[in-house]
Phi, psi and omega in degrees: 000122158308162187274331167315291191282356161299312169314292190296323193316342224205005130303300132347304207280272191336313191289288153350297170246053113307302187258040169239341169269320173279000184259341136345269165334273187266030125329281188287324168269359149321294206225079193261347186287356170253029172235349174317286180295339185267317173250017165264357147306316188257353167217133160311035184256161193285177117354309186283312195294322189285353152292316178297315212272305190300307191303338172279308196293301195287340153298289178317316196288340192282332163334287159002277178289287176341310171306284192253026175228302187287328183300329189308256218304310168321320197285294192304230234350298209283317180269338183266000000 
């Protein structure tokens, strides 16, 4: 494996789930009583805990990508 196809690969990655946060993100801030309402059919949660809850997932996940998606591909730049 190239430092090229690493690059793109992972490149890829970023653009993908870059738009998969944002669009999360502005989902939930578009619309949250309806995303509110979509998932208390399949869980039973109060309201405030399904604000804690969501608002943690999107932490981590931005964690996530910044970790194993943008440092990655910035460091094969940087480096190829």
């Amino acid at each position: 494996m190239t430092i090229e196809v690493l690059t793109s690969f992972f490149m890829w990655c970023t653009i993908m789930n870059g738009a998969l946060l944002t669009l999360w993100v502005g989902f939930f801030m578009a619309a949250p009583d309806l995303v509110y309402r979509t998932q208390s059919r399949f869980f039973s949660i109060p309201r405030d805990a399904f604000d804690v809850v969501m608002y943690c997932f999107l932490g981590m996940f931005k964690i996530f990508f910044l970790v194993f998606n943008l440092i990655p591909y910035l460091a094969l730049l940087i480096i190829g």
